[in-house]
Structure formats: C-alpha cells, structure tokens
C-alpha positions as CSV (number, residue, x, y, z in Angstrom):
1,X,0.0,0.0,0.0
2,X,1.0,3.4,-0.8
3,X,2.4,5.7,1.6
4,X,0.8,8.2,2.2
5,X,2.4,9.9,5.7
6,X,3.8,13.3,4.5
7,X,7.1,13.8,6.1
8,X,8.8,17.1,7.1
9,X,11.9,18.6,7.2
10,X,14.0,19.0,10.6
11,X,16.8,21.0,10.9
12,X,19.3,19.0,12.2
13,X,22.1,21.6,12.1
14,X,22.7,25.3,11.0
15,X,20.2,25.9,7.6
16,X,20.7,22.3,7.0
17,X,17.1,20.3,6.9
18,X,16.7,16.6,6.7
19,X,13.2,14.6,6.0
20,X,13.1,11.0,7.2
21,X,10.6,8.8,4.8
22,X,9.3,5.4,6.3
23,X,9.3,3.9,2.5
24,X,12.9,2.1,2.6
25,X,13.9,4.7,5.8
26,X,15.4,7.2,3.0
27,X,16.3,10.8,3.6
28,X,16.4,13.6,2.3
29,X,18.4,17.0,2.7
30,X,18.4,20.3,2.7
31,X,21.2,22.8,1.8
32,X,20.4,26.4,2.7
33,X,22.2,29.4,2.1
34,X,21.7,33.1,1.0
35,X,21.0,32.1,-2.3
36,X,18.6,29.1,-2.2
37,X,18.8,25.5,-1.3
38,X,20.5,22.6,-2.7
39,X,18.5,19.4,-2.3
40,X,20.5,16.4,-1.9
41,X,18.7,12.8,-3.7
42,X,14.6,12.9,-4.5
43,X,13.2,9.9,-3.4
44,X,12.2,6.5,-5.7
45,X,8.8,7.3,-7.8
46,X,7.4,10.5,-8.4
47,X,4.1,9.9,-5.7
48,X,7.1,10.2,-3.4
49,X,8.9,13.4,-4.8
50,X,5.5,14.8,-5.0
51,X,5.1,14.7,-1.0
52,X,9.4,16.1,-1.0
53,X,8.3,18.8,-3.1
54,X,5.3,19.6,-0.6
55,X,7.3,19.4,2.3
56,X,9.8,22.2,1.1
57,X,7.3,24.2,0.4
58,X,5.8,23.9,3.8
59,X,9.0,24.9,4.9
60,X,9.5,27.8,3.1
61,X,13.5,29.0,3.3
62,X,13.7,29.6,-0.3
63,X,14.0,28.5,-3.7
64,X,15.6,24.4,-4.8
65,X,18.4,26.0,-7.0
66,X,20.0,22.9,-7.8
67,X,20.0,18.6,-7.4
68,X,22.6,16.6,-5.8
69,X,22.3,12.7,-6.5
70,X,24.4,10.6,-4.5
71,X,24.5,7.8,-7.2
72,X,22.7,5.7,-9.4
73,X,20.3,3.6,-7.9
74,X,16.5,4.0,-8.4
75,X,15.6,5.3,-4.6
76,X,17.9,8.1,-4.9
77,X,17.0,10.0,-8.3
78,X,14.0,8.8,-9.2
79,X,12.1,12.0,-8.3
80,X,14.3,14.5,-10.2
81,X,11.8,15.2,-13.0
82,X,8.6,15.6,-10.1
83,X,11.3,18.2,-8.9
84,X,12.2,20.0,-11.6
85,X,8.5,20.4,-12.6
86,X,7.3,21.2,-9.1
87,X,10.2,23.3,-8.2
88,X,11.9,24.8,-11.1
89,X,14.4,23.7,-13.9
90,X,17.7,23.7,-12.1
91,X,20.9,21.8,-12.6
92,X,21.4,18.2,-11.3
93,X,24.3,17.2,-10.1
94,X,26.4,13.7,-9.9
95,X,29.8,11.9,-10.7
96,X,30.3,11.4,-14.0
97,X,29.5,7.6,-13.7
98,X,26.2,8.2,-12.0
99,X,25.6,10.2,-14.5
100,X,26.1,7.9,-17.8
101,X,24.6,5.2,-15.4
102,X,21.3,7.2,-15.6
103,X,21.3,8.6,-19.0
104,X,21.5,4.4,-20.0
105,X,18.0,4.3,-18.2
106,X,16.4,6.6,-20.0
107,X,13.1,8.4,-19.1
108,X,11.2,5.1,-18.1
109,X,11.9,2.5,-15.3
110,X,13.0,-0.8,-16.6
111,X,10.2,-2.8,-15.5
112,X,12.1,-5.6,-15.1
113,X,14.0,-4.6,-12.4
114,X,10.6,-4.0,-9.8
115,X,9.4,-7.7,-10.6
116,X,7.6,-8.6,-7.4
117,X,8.1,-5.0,-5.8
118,X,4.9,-3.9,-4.0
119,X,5.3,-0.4,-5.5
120,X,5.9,-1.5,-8.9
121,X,3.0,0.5,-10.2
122,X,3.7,3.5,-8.6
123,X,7.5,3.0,-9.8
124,X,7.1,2.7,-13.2
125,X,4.8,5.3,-13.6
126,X,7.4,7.8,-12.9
127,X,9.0,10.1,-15.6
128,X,12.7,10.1,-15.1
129,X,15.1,12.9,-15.6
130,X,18.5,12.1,-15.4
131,X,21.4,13.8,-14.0
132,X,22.4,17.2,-16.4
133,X,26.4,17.9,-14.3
134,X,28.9,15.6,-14.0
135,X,32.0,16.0,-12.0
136,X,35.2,13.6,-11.4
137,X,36.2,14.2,-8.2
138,X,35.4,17.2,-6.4
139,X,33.4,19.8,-7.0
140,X,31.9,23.3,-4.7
141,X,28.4,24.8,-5.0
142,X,27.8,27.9,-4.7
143,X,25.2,28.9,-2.1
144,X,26.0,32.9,-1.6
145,X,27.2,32.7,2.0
146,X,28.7,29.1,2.0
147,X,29.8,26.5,-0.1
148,X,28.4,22.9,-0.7
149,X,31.4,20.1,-1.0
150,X,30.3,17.6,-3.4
151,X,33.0,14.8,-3.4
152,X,33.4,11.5,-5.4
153,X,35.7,10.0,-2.1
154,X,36.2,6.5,-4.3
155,X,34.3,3.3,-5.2
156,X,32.1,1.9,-2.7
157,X,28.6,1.0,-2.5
158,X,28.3,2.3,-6.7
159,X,31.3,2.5,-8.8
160,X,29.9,6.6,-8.5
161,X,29.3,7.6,-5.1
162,X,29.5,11.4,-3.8
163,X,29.4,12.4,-0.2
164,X,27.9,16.1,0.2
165,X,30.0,18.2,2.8
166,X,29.1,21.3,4.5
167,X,31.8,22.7,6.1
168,X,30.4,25.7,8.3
169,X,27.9,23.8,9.7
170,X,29.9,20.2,10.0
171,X,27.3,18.1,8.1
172,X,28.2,14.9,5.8
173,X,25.5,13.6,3.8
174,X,27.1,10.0,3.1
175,X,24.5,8.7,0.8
176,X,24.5,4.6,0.6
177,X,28.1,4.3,1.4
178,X,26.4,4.4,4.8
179,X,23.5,3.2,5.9
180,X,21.8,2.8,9.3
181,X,18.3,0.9,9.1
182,X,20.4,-1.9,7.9
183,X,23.5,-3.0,7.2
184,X,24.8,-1.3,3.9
185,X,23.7,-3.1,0.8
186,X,26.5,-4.5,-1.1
187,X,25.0,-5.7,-4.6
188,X,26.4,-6.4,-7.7
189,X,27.8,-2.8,-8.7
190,X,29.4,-3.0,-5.3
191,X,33.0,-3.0,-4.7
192,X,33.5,-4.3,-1.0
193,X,36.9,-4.6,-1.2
194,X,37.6,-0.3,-2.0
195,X,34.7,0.5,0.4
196,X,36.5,0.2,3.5
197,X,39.4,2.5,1.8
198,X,36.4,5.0,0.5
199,X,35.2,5.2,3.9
200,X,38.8,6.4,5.3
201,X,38.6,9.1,2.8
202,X,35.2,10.5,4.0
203,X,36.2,9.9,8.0
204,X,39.2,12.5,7.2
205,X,36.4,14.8,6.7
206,X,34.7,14.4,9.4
207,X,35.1,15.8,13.4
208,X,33.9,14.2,16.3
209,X,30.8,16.7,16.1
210,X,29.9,16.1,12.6
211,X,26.6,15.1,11.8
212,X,25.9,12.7,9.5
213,X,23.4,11.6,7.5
214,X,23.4,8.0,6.5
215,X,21.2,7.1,3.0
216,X,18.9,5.4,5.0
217,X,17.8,5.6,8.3
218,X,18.5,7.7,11.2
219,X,21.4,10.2,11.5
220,X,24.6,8.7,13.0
221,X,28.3,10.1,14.0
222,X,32.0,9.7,13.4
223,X,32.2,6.8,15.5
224,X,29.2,4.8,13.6
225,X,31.0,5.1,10.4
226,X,34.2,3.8,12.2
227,X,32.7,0.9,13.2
228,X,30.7,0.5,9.5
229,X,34.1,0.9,7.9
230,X,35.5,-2.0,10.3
231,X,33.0,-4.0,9.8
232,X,33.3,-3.7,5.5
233,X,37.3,-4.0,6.0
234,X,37.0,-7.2,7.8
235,X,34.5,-8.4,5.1
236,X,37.4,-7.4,2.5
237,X,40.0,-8.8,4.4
238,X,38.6,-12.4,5.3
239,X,37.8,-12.6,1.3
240,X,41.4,-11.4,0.8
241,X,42.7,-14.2,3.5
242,X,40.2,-16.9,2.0
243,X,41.3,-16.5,-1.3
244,X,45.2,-16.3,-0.7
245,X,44.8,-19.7,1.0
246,X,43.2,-21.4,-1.8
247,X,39.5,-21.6,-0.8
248,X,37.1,-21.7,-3.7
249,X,34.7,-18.9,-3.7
250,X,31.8,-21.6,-3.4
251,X,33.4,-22.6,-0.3
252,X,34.1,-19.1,1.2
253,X,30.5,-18.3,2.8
254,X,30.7,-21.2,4.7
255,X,34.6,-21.5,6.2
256,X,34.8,-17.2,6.9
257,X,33.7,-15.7,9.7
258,X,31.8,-13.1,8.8
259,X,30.9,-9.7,11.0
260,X,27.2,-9.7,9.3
261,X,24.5,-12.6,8.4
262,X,26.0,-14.9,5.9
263,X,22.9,-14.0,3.7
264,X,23.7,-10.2,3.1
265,X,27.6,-12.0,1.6
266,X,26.5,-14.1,-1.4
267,X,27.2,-10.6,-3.7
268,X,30.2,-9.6,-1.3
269,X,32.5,-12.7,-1.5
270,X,32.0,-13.5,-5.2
271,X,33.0,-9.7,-6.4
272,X,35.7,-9.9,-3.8
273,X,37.1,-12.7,-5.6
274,X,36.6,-11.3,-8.8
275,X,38.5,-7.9,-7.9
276,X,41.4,-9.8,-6.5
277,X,44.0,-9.6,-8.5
278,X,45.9,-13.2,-9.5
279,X,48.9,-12.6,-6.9
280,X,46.6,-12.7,-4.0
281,X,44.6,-16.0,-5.1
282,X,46.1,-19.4,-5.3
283,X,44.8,-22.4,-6.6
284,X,41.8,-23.9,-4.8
285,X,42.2,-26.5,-2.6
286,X,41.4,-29.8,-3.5
C-alpha cells in the first residue's frame, strides 16, 4: 500500500534540513544558504517526490536551485523530473558515472528490475530525468554565503558515489556508502573490497561533532561510520585471507567468519574474488 504519511523537514544543524521517509527509511536533505537550497537525492517514484516537493514548500526557506544525486540507484533519483516540474528547472548534479549510469536508463523504469516489488506500479509510472552535471572528483556549489562540497571519495557502495560536505555547519551527507536501518547493501555494482578504503577518505572529513546523514535511516556520528568501515574492511579482508589460502569462492561463505549474516555476503564474496588480482589468489584447494 501506498504511503501516504507526509514527512517534514527537521533542521538537524545550522540551515541544514533533513526529511526522514518510512518507505525504505530514505532521507532527504536540505542545503540552505543566501542564495537558495540545494536538495541532496529525490526519493524513488514521483508519488514520493511529490510529498518532498510539498514538504519544502511547507518549509519555506527559499527557492531548490539545484539537485545533488548521490548515485545511481533508483531510490535516490528517481524524483528529479517531479522536482524539476514542481520546483523549477535547475541543474542536477552527480559523478560522472552516475551520471552515464542514468542517461543508459532513459526516461522510463526498466520494468524488469521492480518484478515482485509492492510499488511497482507506482515506480514505473514515474517520468525520469537524469542527471544534467557531472564532476570527477570534487566539486563546490555555490550557495551565496557558504559553499556545498560535493565529493566522489572513491568506489564503494556504486562504482559513482558522492558524499555532500558542508563545512560551516559540520554536516556529511554520506549517501549509501552508509547506511543505518540496515546493514549497507553490497549488490552487484558493489566494490567491498575499495569501500573500507572509501570510507577512510570521508572519515578524514569528518570531526567528532559532525553530523551525518546515512542514505537510509536515522542520523549517525564519526564513531558509527568507524565501526561500519570495520565491519566492511573485515569483510574485504577475510575474502582477501580466504582466497590467498586457496578456498574456492563456493566454499568461502561457509569457512569465513563473517561480521554480518551470511545472507547479506552471497554478492560480497563472489566480487571480492573477482577484484582480487591473481597474486593474492592461489589455486583452490582440493
């Protein structure tokens, strides 16, 4: 069933708004400054962008004058044309490979891909407007009184993540290269043995005061992201140790010992072993 809560935006620190939505715990931000707002990800379908849309107006501090997307994935930019029709034709930003990522979607969902989703109607009734700015590595918005950090800190959770830094007011917006509802999602774009390396980036940005908010679920702090990043480096280093001893990748689930539920693995292990290169594997045992 359709959700149909309308969720508003919180100011979690100085002019910088976050909206928590119950549909797969996903949030999004708010950017202010003198000169308008930069939103940061729209939401999955365009019912969803729809209630985003209201809930900045509601809010009223000013004019959307521009898109972030933290990467590719449907949840996350979905609601970019409901935006830009609701709120005004302003640029959209993402790294360069989010970007061609989305451009090879098109303006339609891929039906496909929601097969047994319950809002597969509601999905694939969504115009889609991809991304219009790339970047490569770093790149600073503009706000009038302070500057928006948008920064590709390496592969991850999507071969083109960004975090979103605010540096007056000590704010990371981490996108999926955190999570905390659940443990982060490491699927077939994934690259789980970079993430924990990604992650060290984006902790150099951070203080012991930053606020920061995960992709999905509630806002965490510098020491949840340590921990996360543990967690993913002892992921890439068992698969690392596994594979240098000779253990077949059908084999690894079962003989590691993992930090998370050998279910959330299966996608984990086999692109581990995939992005080894040949000096660190040996034959499998017998």
């Amino acid at each position: 069933m359709t959700d149909t809560s309308e969720p508003s935006f919180v100011e979690v620190a100085d002019r910088v708004w976050v909206a928590h939505h119950d549909w797969m715990h996903v949030n999004i931000t708010l950017v202010g400054g003198a000169d308008g707002l930069v939103m940061v990800d729209t939401h999955g379908s365009a019912h969803a962008a729809r209630q985003v849309a209201d809930a900045v107006r509601r809010l009223g501090a000013g004019p959307v004058t521009a898109l972030v997307n933290t990467h590719d994935h449907w949840d996350h930019w979905f609601g970019n044309d409901v935006m830009v029709t609701a709120l005004g034709d302003v640029p959209i930003h993402a790294t360069d490979f989010a970007l061609e990522q989305m451009a090879r979607t098109g303006d339609r969902p891929d039906a496909e891909q929601f097969t047994g989703n319950a809002r597969a109607e509601e999905i694939l009734d969504t115009p889609l407007r991809p991304a219009t700015h790339g970047f490569s590595s770093a790149v600073a918005l503009d706000l009038g009184d302070r500057a928006v950090e948008l920064i590709h800190p390496g592969r991850g959770h999507t071969a083109g993540d960004l975090v979103v830094r605010v540096p007056d007011a000590d704010v990371i917006v981490a996108g999926d290269l955190v999570e905390e509802s659940d443990k982060p999602f490491i699927g077939d774009d994934s690259f789980p043995l970079e993430w924990p390396l990604t992650l060290d980036l984006v902790l150099g940005l951070t203080t012991d005061a930053t606020v920061v908010v995960p992709g999905h679920g509630r806002l965490v702090d510098k020491d949840f992201v340590h921990e996360q990043r543990t967690e993913l480096g002892i992921i890439a280093e068992t698969v690392r140790d596994l594979a240098s001893r000779g253990v077949p990748v059908g084999r690894a689930l079962d003989e590691g010992e993992w930090p998370w539920d050998r279910s959330l693995l299966a996608s984990a292990v086999r692109l581990g072993y995939e992005h080894l290169p040949r000096s660190q594997k040996r034959l499998p045992l017998i």
